[in-house]
SEVEXVO-161452 format. One record per residue (C-alpha): x, y, z; residue in one letter. Coordinates in steps of 0.001 Angstrom, whole numbers, padded with zeros to 6 digits, always signed. Layout:
! SEVEXVO-161452
XYZa/...
END
This chain:
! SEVEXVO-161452
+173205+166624+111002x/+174459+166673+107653x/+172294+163257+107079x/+169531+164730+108255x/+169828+167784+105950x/+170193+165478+102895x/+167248+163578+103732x/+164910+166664+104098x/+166499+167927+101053x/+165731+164858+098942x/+162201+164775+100659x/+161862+167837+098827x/+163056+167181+095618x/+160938+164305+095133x/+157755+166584+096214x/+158861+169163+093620x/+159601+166344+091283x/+155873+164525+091716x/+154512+167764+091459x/+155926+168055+088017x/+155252+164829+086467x/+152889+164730+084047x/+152793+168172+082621x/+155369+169884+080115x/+157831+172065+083215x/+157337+175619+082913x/+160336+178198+081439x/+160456+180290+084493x/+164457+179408+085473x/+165355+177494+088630x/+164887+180087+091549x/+163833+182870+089106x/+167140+182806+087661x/+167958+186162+085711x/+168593+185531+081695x/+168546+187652+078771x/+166944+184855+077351x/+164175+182352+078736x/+165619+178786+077187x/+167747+177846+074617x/+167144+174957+072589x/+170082+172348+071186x/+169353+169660+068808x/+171697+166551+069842x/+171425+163010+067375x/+170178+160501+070176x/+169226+160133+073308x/+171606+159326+076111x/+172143+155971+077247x/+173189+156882+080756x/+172505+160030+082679x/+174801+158828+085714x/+178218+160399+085801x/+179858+157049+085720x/+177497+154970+083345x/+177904+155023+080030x/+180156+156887+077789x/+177858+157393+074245x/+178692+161082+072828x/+175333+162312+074002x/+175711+160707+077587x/+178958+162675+077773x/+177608+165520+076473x/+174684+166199+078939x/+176666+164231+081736x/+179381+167428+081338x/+176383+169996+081981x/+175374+168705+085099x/+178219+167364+086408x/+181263+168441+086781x/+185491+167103+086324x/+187988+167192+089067x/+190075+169212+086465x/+189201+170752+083472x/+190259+170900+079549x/+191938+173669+078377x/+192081+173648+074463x/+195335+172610+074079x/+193909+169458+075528x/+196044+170123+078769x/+194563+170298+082521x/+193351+173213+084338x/+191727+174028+087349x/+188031+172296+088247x/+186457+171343+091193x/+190271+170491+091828x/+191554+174246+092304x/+195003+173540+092567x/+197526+170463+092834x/+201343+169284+093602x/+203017+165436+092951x/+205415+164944+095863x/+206631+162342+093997x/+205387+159883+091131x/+203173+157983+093137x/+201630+160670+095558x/+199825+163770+094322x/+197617+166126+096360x/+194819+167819+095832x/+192890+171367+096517x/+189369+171121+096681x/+187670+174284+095532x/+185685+175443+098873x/+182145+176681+098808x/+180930+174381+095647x/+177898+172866+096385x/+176062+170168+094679x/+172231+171040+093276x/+170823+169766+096465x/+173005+172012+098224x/+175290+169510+100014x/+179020+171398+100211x/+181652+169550+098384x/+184448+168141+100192x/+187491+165790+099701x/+185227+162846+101383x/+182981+163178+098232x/+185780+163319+095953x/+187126+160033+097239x/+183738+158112+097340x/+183572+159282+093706x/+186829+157502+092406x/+186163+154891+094876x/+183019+154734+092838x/+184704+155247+089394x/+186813+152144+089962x/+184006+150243+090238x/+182311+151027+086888x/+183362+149581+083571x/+182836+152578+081720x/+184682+154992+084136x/+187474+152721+086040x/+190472+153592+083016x/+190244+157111+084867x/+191311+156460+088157x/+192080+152645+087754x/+195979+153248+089197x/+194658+154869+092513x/+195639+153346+095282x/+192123+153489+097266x/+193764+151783+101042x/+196544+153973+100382x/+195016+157278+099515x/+193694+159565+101951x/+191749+163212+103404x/+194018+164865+104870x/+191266+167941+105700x/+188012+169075+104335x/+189616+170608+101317x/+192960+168316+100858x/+192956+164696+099116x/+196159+162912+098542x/+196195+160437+096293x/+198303+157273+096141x/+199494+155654+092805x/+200068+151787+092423x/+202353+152979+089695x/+203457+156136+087800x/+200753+157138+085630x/+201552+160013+082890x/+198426+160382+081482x/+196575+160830+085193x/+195867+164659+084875x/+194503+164467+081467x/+192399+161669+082756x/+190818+163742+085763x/+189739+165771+083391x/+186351+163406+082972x/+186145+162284+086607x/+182562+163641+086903x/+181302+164196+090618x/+178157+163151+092245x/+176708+163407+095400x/+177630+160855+098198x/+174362+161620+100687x/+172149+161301+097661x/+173196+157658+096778x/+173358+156513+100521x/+169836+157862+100699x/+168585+155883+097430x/+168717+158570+094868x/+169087+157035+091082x/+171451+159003+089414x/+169756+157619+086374x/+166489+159494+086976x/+167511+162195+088827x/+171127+163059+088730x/+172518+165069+091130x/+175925+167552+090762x/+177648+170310+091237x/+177421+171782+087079x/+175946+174640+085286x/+173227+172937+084603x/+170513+171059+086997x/+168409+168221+085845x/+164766+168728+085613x/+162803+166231+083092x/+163268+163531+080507x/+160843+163416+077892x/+161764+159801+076723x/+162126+159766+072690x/+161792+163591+072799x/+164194+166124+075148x/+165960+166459+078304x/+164905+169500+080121x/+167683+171391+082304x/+167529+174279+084347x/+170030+177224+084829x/+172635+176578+088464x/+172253+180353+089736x/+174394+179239+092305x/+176878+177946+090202x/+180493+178918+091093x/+181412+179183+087405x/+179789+180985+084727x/+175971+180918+084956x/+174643+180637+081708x/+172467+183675+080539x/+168991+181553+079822x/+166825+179777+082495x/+166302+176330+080508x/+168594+174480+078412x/+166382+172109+076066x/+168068+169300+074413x/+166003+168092+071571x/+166704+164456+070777x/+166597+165090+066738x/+168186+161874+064457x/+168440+162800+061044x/+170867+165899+060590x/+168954+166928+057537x/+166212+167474+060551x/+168195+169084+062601x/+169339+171681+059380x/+165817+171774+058736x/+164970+173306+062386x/+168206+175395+063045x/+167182+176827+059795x/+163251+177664+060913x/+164509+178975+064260x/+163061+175652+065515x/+166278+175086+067874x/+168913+177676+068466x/+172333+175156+068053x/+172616+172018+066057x/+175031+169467+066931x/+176979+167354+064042x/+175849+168298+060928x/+176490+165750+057930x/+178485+167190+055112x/+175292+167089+052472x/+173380+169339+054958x/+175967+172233+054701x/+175801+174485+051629x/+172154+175590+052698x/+173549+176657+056192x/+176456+178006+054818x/+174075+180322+052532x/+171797+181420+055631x/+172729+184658+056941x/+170481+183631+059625x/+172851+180490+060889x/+176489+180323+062237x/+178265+177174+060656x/+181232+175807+062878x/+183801+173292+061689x/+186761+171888+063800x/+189227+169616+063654x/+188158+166809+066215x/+189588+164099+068442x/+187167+161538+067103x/+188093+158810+064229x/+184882+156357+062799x/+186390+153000+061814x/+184733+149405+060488x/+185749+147336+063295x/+186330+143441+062857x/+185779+141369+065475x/+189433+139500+065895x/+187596+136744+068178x/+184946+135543+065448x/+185576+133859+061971x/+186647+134851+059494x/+188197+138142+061769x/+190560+136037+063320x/+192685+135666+060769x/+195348+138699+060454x/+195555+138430+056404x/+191888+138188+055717x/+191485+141714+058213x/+194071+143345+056035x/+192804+141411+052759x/+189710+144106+053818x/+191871+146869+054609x/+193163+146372+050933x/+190054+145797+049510x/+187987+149200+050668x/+188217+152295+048991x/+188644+154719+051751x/+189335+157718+049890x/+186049+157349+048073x/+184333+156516+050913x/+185343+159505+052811x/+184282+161589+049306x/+181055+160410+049186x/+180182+160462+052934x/+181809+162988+054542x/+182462+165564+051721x/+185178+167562+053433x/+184457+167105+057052x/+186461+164663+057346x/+190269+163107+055913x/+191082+159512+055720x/+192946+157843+058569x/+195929+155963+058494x/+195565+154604+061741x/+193638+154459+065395x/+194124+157993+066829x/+193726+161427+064638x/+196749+163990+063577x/+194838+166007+066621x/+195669+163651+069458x/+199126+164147+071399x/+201156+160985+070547x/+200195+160214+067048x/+202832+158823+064248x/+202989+161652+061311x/+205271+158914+059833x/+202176+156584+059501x/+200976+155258+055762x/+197971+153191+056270x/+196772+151050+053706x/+196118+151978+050296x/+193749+150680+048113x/+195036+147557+046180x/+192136+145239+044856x/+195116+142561+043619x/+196861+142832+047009x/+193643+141948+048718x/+192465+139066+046533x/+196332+137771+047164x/+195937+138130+051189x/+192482+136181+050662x/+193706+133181+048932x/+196064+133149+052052x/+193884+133212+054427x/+191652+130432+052722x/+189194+132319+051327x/+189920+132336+047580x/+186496+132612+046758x/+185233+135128+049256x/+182629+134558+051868x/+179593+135677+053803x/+180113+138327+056146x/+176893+140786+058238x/+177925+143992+058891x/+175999+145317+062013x/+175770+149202+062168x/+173189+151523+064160x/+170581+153142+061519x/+172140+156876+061325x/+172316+158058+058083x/+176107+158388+057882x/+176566+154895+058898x/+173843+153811+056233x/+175818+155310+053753x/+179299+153984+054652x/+177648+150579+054710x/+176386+150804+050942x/+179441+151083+050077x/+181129+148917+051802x/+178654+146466+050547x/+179109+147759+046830x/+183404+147228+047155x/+183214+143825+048646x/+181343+142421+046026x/+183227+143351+043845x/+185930+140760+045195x/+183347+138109+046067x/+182342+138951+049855x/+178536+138662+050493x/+177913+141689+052923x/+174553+141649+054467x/+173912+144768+056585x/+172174+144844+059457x/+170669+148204+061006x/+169482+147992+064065x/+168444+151217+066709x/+171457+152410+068365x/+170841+151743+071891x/+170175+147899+070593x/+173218+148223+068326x/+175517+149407+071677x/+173801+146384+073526x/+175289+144120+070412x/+178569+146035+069996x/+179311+145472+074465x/+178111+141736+073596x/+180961+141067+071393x/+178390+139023+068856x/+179073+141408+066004x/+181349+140438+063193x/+181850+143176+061181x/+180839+146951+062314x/+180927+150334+062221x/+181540+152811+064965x/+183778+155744+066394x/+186353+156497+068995x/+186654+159944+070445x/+190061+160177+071921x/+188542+162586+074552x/+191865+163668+076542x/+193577+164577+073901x/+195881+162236+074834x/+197498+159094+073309x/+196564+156768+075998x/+192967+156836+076014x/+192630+156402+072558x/+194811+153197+072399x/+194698+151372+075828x/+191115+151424+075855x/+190005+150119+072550x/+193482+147849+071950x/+194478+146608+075080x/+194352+142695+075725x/+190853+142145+077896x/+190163+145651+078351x/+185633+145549+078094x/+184207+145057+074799x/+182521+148394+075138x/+185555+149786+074238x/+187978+147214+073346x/+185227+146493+070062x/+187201+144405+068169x/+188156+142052+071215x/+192108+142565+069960x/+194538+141743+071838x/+198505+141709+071125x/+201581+141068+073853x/+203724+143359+072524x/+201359+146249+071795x/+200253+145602+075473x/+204052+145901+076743x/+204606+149659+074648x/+200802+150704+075963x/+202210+150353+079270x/+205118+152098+079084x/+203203+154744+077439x/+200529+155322+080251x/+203734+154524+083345x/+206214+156283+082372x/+206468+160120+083141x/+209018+161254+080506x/+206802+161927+077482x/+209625+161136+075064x/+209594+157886+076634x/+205635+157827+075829x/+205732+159370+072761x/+208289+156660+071276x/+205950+153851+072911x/+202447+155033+071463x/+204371+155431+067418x/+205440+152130+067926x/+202621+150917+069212x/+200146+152689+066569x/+202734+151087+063739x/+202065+147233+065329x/+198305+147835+065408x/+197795+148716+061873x/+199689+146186+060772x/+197601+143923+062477x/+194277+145699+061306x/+191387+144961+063905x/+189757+147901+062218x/+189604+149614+058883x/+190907+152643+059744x/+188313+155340+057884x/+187892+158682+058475x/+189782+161675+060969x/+186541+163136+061797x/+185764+167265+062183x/+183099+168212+064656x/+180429+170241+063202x/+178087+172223+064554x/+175830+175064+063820x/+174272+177932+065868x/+171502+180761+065115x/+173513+184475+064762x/+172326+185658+067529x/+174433+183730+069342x/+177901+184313+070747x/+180782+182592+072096x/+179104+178972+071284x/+182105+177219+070457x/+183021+173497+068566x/+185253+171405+071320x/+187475+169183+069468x/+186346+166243+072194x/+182440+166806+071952x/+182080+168099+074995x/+179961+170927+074451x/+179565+174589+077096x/+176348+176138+076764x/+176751+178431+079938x/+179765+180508+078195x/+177428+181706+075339x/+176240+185395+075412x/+173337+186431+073044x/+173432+189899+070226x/
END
């Protein structure tokens, strides 16, 4: 019965869905939903690469992914976990931990969520590059439903981090998959949010969940406006042209900031931008010429000029923010006579020829000026190479870019995400960039994400972090702050120090 249900129901949708197509949707809320307010508008800097919950992980494919889908447990803003569509939970013992389901959730097609579709959905998880470091140490032949609302889970090995890491287990609907849906083009959850259109190159068009059993947001659309330049996005938070702004560059700031009109929100974040250099391609395989470049790079002016106060520079791969980080870190400082030194070493006495590959934001423009600029100065030939960012990702998961620059947002608030992932031996290139790899990092990364004892973990991830930037697969650049900036007549919009943005909490003056 419950097959047949789904199959009507997705008969529908596609009807209501053809019906659309075509013409610009109409502002009148999903079911007539009550607002004080008909839509609000957000300006985000690029379009998503993935809408499914367990494609990619770009900053805007997280950020709408977490409005129509949602976690198995939630973030709390000390980073810890909370209750989701997990309501409650007990470890018998470090390799077994149960689960509540929350009853009476149902998805946007009005399935009822259960600890079947909870299972399929790790079971899924496990099987996607971009989503298997959440549940990778689930034991799937082990694990089991115990009833409609119960899940226990079965470890292959203690796992400390594993409740932080639920926290971005996003849900989807079983029936609609085993009935064809595309959670690319029309994805289906249980969040505050319910897709409706995607207006390639322009917006994403979402309508209010009445039936949500969180908050329901006080506004029957949610338009995210695909908007690249920040000065643009200043521009139209400014006219009343969109009602938030997300990550405005420091340059844009002193106008908002004088607006009576506009809310400007800074915060420090979980996210870190780095030049990454690709330890599997000359001349980056060579430990002395990476920190030769280290050396060579004035980060403290390149943070200045850039970032102008959003932002501090980093002395390693995870921010102060992050639980696990090494206060006792120094970094490099900038040494022109200590890099030309580390070059003759390495066998480059006379510099070389190096492209530096970045996606054509502004910021990233910028940083790449003047990375260009310093380098000369020493005798490296930097050609820069912009390309469009969804190209530029395609490059970056290739592993064909020498020299680059990106970001990491450490979204758990946690230690182990924001080193196994990007410096773990063979972990994917989407997020392991620089292709690094080191046995004895590898040994203290494990011990950090195994063992339960966090002074255990904690000693593993400050050694670890020490190893790493001494071996310098990145320049380590900037502690980034998230900015954002809202219209006044807004309330209770607030700056998440992982990105992940509510929009259904918000009340309006």
């Amino acid at each position: 019965m419950k097959k047949i249900m789904s199959l009507l129901l997705a008969l529908v949708m596609v009807l209501a869905l053809l019906a659309g197509c075509g013409s610009k949707p109409s502002n009148d809320g999903q079911g007539g939903a009550p607002g004080t307010r008909d839509s609000l508008t957000v300006a985000v800097t690029a379009e998503p690469k993935s809408l499914d919950a367990h494609g990619a992980n770009d900053s805007t494919s997280t950020m709408i992914k977490h409005l129509v889908y949602d976690t198995l447990l939630k973030q709390a803003e000390d980073g810890s976990a909370s209750p989701g569509l997990v309501e409650s939970w007990e470890y018998e013992d470090d390799l077994t931990l149960n689960l509540h389901i929350r009853q009476g959730v149902k998805f946007h097609n009005g399935e009822v969520l259960d600890a079947n579709d909870i299972l399929y959905n790790i079971k899924r998880a496990q099987g996607s590059d971009f989503t298997n470091w959440i549940v990778s140490t689930v034991d799937l032949e082990q694990s089991k439903v115990v009833d409609e609302n119960t899940l226990q889970l079965k470890l292959t090995k203690p796992t400390g981090a594993l409740l932080s890491q639920l926290c971005f287990l996003y849900i989807v609907d079983e029936q609609t998959i085993e009935n064809g849906g595309d959670m690319e083009e029309t994805p289906i959850g249980t969040g505050p949010f319910v897709f409706d259109q995607w207006y390639r190159g322009d917006r994403i068009d979402l309508k209010t969940n009445t039936g949500y059993w969180g908050t329901v947001a006080p506004f029957n659309t949610l338009v995210m406006r695909v908007i690249g330049e920040s000065s643009s996005r200043a521009m139209e938070i400014e006219s009343g042209g969109v009602d938030i702004a997300i990550n405005i560059a420091s340059n844009d700031m002193a106008n908002l900031e004088a607006n009576p009109e506009v809310s400007l929100m800074k915060k420090a974040g979980y996210s870190n931008s780095f030049i990454g250099l690709n330890c599997s391609l000359e001349p980056f395989n060579n430990k002395a010429l990476r920190q030769a470049i280290n050396y060579a790079l004035d980060r403290e002016a390149i943070v200045s000029a850039v970032y102008n106060g959003t932002g501090s520079v980093a002395n390693g791969p995870i921010a102060p923010t992050i639980w696990g980080y090494d206060p006792s870190l120094k970094g490099y400082e900038f040494d022109i006579e200590k890099a030309k030194a580390l070059m003759a070493e390495a066998g480059y006495p006379n510099g070389f020829e190096v492209t530096l590959t970045i996606s054509d934001s502004q910021e990233r423009v910028d940083i790449a000026e003047m990375v260009q600029n310093q380098l000369g100065k020493i005798g490296i030939t930097v050609t820069v190479e912009p390309l469009e960012n969804a190209t530029y990702l395609d490059r970056i998961i290739a592993g064909s870019c020498q020299m680059f620059i990106l970001g990491w947002v450490t979204n758990t608030g946690d230690a182990d995400y924001g080193m196994y992932e990007p410096f773990y031996t063979g972990q994917p290139t989407w997020c392991n960039t620089a292709i690094y790899g080191n046995p004895e990092v590898d040994k203290l990364l494990d011990i950090g994400q195994q063992s339960t004892d966090s002074d255990v973990r904690y000693d593993a991830y400050c050694q670890a972090q020490q190893l790493i930037v001494e071996d310098a697969p990145w320049v380590f650049l900037c502690n980034k702050e998230e900015t954002a900036a809202c219209r006044s007549d807004i309330q209770g919009f607030q700056v998440p120090p992982s990105g992940r943005y509510e929009f259904n909490t918000i009340t309006f003056n």
